[in-house]
The first five atom37 places (N, CA, C, CB, O) and aatype in JSON, in Angstrom:
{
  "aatype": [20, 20, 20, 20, 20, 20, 20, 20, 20, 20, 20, 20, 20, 20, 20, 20, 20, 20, 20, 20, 20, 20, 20, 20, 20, 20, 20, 20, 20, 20, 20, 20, 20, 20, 20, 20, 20, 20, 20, 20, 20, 20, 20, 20, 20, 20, 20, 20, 20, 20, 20, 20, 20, 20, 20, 20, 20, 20, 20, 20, 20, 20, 20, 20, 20, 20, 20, 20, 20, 20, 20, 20, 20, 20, 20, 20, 20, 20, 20, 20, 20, 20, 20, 20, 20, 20, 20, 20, 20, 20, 20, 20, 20, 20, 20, 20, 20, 20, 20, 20, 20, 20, 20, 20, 20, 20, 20, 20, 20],
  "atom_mask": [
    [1, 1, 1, 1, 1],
    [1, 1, 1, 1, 1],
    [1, 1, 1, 1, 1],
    [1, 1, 1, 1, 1],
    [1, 1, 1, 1, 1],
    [1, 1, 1, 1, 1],
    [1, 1, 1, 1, 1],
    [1, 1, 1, 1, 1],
    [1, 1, 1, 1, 1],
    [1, 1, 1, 1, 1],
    [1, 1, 1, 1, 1],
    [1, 1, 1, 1, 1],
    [1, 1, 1, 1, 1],
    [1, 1, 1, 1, 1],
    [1, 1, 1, 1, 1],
    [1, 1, 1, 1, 1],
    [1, 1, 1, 1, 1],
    [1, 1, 1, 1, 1],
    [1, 1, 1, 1, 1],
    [1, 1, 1, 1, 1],
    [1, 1, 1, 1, 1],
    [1, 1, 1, 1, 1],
    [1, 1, 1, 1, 1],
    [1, 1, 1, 1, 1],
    [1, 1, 1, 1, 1],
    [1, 1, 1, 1, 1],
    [1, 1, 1, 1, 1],
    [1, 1, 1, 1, 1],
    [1, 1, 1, 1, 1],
    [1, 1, 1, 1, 1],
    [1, 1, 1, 1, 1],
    [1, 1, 1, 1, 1],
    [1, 1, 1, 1, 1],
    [1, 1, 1, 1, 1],
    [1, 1, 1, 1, 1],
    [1, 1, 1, 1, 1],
    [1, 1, 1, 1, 1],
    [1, 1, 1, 1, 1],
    [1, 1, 1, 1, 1],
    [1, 1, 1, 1, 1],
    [1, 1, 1, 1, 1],
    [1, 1, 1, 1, 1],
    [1, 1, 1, 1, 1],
    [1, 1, 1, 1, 1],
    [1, 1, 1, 1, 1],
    [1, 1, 1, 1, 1],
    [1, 1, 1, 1, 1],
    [1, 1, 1, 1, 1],
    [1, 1, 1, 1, 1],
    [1, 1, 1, 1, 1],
    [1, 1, 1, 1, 1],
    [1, 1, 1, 1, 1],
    [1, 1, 1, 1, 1],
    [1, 1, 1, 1, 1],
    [1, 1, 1, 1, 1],
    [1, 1, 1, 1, 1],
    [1, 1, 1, 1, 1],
    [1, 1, 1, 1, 1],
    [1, 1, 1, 1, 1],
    [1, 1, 1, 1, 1],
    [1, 1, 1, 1, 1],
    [1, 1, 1, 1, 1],
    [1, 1, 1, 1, 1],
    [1, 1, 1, 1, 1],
    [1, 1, 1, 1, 1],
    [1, 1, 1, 1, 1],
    [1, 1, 1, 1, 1],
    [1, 1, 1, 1, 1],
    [1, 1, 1, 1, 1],
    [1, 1, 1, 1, 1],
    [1, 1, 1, 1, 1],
    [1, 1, 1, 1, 1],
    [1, 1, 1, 1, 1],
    [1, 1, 1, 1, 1],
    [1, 1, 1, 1, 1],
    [1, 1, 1, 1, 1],
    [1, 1, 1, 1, 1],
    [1, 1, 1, 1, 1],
    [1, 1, 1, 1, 1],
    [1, 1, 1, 1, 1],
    [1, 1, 1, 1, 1],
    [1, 1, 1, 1, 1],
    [1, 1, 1, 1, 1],
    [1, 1, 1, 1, 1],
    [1, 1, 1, 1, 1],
    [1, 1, 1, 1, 1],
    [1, 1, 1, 1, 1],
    [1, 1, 1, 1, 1],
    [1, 1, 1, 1, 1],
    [1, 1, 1, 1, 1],
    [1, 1, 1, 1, 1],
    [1, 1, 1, 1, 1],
    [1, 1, 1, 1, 1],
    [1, 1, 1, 1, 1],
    [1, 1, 1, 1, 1],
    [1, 1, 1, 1, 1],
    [1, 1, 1, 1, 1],
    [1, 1, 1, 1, 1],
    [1, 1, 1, 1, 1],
    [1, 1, 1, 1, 1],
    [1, 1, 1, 1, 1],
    [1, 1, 1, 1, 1],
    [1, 1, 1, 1, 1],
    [1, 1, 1, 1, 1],
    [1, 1, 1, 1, 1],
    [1, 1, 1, 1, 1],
    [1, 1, 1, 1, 1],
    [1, 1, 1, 1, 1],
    [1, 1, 1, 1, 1]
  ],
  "atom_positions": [
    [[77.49, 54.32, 18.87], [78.49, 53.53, 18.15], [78.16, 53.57, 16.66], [78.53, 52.07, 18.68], [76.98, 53.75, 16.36]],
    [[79.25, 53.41, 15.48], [78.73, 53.44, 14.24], [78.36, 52.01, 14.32], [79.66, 53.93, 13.05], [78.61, 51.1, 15.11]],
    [[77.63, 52.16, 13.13], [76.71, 51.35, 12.27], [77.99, 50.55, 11.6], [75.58, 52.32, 11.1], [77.84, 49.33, 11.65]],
    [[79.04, 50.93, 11.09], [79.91, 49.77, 10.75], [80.64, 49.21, 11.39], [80.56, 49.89, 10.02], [81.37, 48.4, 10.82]],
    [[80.73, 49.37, 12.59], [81.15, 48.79, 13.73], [80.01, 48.12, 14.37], [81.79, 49.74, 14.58], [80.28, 47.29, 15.24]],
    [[78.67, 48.37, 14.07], [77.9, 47.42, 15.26], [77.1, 46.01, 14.17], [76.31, 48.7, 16.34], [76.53, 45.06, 14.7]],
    [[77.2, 46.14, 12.8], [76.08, 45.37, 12.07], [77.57, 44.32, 12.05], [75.07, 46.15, 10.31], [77.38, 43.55, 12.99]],
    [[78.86, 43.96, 11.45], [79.89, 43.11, 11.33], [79.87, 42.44, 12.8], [81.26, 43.87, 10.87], [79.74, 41.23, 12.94]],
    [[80.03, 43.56, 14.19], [80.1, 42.67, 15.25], [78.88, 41.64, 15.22], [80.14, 43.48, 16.54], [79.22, 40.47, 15.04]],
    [[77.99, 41.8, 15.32], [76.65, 41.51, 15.36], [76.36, 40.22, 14.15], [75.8, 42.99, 15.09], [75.57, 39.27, 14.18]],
    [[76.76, 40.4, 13.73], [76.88, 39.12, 12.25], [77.7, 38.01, 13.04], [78.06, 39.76, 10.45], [77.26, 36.92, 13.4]],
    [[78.92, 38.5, 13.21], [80.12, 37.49, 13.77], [79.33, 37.08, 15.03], [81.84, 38.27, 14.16], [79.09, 35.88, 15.12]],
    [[78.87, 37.89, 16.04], [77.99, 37.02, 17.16], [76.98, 35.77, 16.55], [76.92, 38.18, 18.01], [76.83, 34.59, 16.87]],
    [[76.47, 36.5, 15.7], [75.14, 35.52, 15.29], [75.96, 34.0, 14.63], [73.93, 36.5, 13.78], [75.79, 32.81, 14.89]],
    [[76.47, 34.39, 14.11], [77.31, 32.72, 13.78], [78.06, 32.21, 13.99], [77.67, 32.29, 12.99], [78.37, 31.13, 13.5]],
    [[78.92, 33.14, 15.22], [79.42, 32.44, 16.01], [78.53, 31.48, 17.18], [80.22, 33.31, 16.48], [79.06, 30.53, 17.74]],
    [[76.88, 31.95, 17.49], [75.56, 31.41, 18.64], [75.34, 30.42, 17.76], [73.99, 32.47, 19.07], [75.32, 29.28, 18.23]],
    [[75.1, 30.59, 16.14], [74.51, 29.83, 15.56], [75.23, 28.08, 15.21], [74.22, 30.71, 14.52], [74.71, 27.16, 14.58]],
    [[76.2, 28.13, 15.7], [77.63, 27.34, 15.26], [77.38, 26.49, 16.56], [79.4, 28.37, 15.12], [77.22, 25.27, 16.58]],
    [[77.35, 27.43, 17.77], [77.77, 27.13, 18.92], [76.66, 26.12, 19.84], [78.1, 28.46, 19.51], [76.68, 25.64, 20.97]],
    [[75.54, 26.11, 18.47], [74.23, 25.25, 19.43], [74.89, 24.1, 19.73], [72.65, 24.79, 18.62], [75.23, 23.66, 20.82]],
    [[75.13, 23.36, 17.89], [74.88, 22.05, 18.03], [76.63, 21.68, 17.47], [73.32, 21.44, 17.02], [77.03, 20.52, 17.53]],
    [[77.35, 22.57, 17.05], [78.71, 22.6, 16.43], [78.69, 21.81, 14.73], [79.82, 21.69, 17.61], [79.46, 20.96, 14.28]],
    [[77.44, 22.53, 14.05], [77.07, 22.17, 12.65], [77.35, 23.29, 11.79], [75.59, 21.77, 12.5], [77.39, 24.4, 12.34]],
    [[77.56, 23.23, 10.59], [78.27, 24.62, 9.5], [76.42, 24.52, 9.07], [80.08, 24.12, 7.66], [75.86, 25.52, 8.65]],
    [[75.7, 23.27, 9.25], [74.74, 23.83, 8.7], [73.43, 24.49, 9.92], [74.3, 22.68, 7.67], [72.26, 24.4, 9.55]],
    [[73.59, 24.82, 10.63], [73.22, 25.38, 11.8], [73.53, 27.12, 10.94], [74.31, 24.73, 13.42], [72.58, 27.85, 10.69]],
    [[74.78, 27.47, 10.65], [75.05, 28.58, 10.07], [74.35, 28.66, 8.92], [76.3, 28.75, 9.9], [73.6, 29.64, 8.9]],
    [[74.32, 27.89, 7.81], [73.05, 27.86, 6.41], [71.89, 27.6, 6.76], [73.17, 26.78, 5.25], [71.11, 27.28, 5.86]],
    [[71.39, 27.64, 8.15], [69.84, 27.78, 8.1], [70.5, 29.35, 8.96], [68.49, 26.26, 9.07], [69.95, 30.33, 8.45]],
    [[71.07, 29.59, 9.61], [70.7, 31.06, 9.72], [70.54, 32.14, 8.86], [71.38, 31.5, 10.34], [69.91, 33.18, 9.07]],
    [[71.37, 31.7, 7.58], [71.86, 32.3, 6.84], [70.25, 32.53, 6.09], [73.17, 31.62, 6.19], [69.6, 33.58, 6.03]],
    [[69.84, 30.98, 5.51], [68.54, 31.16, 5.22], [67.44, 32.43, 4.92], [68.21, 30.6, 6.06], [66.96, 33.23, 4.12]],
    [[67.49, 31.65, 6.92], [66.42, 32.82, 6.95], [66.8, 34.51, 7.23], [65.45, 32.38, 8.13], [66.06, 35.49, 7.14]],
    [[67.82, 34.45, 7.48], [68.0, 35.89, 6.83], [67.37, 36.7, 5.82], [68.98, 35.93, 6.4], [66.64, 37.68, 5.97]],
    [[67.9, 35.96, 4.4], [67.3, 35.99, 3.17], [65.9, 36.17, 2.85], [67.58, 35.02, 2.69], [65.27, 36.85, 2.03]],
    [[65.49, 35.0, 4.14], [64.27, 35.13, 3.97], [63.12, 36.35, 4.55], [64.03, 34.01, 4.35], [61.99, 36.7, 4.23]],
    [[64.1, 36.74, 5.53], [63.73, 38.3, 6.04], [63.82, 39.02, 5.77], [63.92, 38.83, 6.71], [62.99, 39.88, 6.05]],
    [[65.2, 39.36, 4.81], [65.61, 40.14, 3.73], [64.56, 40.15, 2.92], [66.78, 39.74, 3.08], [63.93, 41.13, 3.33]],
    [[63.94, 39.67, 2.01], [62.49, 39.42, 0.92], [61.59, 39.76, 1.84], [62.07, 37.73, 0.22], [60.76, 40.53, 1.34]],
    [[61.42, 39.58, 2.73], [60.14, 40.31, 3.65], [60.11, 41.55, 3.53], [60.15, 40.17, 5.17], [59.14, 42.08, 2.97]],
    [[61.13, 42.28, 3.99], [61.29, 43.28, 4.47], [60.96, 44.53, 2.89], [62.84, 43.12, 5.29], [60.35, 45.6, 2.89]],
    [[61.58, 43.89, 1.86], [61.46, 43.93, 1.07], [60.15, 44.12, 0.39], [62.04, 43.29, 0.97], [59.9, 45.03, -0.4]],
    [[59.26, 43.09, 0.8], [57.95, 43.09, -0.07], [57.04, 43.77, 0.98], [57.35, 41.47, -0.62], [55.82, 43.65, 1.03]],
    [[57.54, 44.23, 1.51], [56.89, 45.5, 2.86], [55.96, 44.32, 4.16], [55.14, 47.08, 1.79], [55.01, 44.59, 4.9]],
    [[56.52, 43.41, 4.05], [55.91, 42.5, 5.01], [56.35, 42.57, 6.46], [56.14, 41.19, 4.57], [57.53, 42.82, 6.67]],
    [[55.55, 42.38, 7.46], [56.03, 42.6, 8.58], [56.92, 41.05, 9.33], [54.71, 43.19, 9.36], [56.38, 39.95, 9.19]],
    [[57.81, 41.11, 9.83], [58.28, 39.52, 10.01], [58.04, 39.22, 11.47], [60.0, 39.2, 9.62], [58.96, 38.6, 12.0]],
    [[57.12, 39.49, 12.17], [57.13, 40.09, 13.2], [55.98, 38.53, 13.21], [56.83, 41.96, 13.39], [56.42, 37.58, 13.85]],
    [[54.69, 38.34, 12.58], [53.9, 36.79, 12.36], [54.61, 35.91, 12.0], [52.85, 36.63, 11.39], [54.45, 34.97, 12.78]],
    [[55.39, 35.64, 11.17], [56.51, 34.62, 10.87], [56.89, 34.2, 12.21], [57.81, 35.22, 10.01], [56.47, 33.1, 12.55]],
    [[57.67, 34.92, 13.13], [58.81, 35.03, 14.31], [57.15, 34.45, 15.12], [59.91, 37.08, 14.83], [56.84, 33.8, 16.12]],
    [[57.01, 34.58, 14.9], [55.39, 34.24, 16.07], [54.83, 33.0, 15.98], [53.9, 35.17, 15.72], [54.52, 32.3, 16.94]],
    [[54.65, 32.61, 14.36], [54.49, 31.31, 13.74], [56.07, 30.38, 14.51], [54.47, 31.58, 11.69], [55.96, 29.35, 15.18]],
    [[57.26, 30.98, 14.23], [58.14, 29.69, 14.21], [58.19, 29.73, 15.77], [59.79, 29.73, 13.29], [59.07, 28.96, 16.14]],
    [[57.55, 30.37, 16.88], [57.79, 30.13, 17.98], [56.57, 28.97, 18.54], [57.92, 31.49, 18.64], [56.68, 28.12, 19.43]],
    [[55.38, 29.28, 17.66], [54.39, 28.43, 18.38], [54.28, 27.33, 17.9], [53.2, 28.86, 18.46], [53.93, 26.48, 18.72]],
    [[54.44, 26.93, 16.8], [54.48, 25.47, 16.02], [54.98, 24.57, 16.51], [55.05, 25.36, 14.9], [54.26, 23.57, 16.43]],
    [[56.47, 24.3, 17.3], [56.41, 23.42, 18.4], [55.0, 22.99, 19.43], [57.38, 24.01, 19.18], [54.43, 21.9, 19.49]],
    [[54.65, 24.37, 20.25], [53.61, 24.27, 20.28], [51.87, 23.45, 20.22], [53.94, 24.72, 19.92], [51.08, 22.88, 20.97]],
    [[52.0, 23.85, 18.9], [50.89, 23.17, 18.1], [51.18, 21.92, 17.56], [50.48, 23.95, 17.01], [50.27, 21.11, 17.4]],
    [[51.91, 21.76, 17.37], [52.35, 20.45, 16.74], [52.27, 19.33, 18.29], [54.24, 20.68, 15.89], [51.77, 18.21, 18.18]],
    [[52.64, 19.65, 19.18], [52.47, 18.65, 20.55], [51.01, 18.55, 20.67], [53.16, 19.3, 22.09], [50.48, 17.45, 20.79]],
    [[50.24, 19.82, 20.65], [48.87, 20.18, 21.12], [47.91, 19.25, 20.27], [48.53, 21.83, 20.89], [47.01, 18.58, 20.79]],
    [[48.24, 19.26, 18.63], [47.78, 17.93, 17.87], [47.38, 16.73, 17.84], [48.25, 17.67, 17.45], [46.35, 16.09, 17.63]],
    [[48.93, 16.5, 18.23], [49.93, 14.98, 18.33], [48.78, 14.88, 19.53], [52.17, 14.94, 18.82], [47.74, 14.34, 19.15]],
    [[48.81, 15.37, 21.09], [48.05, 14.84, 22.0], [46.57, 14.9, 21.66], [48.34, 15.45, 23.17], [45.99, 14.0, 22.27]],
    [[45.85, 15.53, 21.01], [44.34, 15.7, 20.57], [43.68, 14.53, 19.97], [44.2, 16.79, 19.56], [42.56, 14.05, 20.16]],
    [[45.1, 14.04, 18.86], [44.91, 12.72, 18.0], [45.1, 11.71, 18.88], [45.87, 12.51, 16.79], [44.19, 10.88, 18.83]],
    [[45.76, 11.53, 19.48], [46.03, 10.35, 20.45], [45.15, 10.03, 21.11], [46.94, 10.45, 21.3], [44.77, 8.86, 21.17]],
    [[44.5, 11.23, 21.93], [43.1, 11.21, 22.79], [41.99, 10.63, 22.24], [42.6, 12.52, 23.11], [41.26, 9.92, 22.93]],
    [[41.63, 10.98, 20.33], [40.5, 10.7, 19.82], [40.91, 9.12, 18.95], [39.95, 12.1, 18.9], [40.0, 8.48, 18.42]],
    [[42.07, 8.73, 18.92], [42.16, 7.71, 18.31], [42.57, 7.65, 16.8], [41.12, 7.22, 18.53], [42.6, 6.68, 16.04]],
    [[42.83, 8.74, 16.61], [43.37, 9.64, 15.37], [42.09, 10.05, 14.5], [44.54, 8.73, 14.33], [42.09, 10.03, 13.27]],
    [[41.1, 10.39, 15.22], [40.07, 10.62, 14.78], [40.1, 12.22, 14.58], [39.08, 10.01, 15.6], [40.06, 12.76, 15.69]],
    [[40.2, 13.51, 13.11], [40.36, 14.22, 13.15], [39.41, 15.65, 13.88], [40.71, 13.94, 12.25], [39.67, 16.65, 14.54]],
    [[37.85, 14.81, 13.12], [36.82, 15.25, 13.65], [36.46, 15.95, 15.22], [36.24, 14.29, 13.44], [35.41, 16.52, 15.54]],
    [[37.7, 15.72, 16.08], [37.4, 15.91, 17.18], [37.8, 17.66, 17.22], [38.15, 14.81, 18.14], [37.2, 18.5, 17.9]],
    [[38.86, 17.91, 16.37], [38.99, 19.23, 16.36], [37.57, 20.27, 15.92], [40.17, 19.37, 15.42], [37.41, 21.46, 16.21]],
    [[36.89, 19.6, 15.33], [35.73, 20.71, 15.03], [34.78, 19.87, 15.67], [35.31, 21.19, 13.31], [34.2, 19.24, 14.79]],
    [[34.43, 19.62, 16.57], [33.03, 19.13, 18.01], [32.92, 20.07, 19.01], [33.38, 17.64, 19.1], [31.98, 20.12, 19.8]],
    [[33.92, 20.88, 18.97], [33.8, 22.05, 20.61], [33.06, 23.24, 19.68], [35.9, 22.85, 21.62], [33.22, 23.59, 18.51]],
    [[32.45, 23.56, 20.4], [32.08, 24.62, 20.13], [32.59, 25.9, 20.33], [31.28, 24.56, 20.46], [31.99, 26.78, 19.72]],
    [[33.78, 26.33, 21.18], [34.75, 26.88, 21.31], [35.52, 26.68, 20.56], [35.11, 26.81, 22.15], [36.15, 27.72, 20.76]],
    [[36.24, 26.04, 19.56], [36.98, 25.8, 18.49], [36.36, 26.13, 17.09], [37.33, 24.49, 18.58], [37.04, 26.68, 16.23]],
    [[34.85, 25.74, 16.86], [34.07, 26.31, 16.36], [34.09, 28.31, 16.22], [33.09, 25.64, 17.08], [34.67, 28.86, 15.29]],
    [[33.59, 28.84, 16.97], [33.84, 29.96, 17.07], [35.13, 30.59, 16.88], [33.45, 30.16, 17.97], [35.17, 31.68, 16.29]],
    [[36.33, 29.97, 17.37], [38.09, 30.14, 16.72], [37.6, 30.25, 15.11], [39.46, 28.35, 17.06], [37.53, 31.38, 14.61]],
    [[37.33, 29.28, 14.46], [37.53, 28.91, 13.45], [36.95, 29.79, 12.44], [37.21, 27.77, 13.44], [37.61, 30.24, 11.5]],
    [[35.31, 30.13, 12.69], [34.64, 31.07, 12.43], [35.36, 32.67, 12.46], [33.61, 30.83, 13.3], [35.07, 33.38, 11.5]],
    [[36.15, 33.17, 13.38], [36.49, 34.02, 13.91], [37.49, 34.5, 12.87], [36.82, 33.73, 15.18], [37.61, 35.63, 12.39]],
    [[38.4, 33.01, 12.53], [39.74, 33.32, 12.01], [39.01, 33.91, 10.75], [40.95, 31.97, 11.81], [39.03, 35.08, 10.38]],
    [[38.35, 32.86, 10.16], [37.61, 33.31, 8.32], [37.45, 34.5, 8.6], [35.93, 32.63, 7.6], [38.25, 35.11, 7.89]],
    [[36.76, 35.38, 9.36], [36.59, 36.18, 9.35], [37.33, 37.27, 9.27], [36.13, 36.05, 9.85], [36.93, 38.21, 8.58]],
    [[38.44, 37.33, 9.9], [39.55, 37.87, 9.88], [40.51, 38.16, 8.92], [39.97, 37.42, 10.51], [41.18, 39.19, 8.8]],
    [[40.51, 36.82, 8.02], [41.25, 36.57, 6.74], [40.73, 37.18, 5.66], [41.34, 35.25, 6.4], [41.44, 37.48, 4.69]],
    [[39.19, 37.48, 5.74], [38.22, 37.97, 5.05], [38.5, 39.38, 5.06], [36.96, 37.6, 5.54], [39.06, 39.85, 4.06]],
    [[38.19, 40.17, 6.07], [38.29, 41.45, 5.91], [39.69, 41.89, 5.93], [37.53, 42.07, 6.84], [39.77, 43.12, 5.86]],
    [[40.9, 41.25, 5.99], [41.92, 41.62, 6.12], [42.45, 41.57, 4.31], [42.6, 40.75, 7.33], [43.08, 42.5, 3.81]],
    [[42.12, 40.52, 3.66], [42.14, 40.18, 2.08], [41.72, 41.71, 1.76], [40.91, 38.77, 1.42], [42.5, 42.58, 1.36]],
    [[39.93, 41.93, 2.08], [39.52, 42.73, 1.37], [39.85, 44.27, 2.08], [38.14, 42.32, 1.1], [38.88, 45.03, 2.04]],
    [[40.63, 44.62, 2.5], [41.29, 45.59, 2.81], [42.59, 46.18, 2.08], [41.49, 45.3, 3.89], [42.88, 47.32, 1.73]],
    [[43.4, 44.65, 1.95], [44.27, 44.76, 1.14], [44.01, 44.9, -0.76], [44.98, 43.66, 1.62], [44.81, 45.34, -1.58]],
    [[42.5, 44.3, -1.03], [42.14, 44.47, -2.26], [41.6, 46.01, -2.25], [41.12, 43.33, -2.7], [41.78, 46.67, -3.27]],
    [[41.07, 46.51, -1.31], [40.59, 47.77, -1.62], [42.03, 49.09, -1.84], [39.47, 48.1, -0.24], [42.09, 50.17, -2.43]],
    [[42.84, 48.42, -1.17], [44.15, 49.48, -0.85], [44.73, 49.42, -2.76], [45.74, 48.54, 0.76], [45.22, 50.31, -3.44]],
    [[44.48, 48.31, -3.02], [45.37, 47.78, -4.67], [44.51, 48.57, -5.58], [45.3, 45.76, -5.26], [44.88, 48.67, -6.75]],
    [[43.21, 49.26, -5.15], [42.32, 49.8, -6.27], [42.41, 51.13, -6.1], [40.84, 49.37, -6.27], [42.16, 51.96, -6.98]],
    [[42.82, 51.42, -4.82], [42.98, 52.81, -4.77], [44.16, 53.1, -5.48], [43.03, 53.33, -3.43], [44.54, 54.26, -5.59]]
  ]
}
C-alpha cells in the first residue's frame, strides 16, 4: 500500500482511539504531545523505545512505593536495607557510568 494512503489513515485511527477513551479533545493534545515529543527523539538520534518502557512501568512503580512506604511507616530508609536492592542500585551506577563514558569517548572521537 502507499505510504500516502497508510500514514493519513493511521493518524485518523490514532485520534479517532485517542478521543474514544475517555471522549476528551484533550486526550487528542496529549497524543498529539507526545508525538512531538517522539518527533525530537527521533531527531536527536534517541531511541524511544526506554521512554515507551518508562511510561509503561511507572504505574508500576509508583504502587510498588506507595505499598513499601506504607509497610515501613513512611520510613524511606527501607528502600536501601536489602541487600538485593543494594546490589540493583550499585549495578545501575554502574551502568550509567560506563554508558556516559562511552558516549564521552564516541564525542572525542
Amino acid at each position: 500500500m502507499p505510504t500516502s494512503f497508510v500514514f493519513p489513515t493511521v493518524a485518523i485511527l490514532c485520534v479517532y482511539g485517542s478521543y474514544a477513551i475517555n471522549n476528551s479533545v484533550f486526550d487528542i493534545f496529549t497524543m498529539c504531545l507526545f508525538g512531538i515529543i517522539g518527533f525530537i527523539m527521533l531527531l536527536m538520534d534517541m531511541s524511544p523505545i526506554p521512554f515507551l518502557i518508562a511510561f509503561v512501568l511507572a504505574p508500576m512503580l509508583e504502587k510498588g512505593l506507595r505499598r513499601s512506604l506504607i509497610i515501613s511507616d513512611g520510613d524511606p530508609l527501607i528502600l536501601f536495607q536489602s541487600p538485593i536492592a543494594i546490589f540493583f542500585y550499585v549495578l545501575t551506577i554502574f551502568a550509567v557510568i560506563s554508558l556516559t563514558r562511552g558516549k564521552l569517548k564516541k564525542l572525542k572521537d
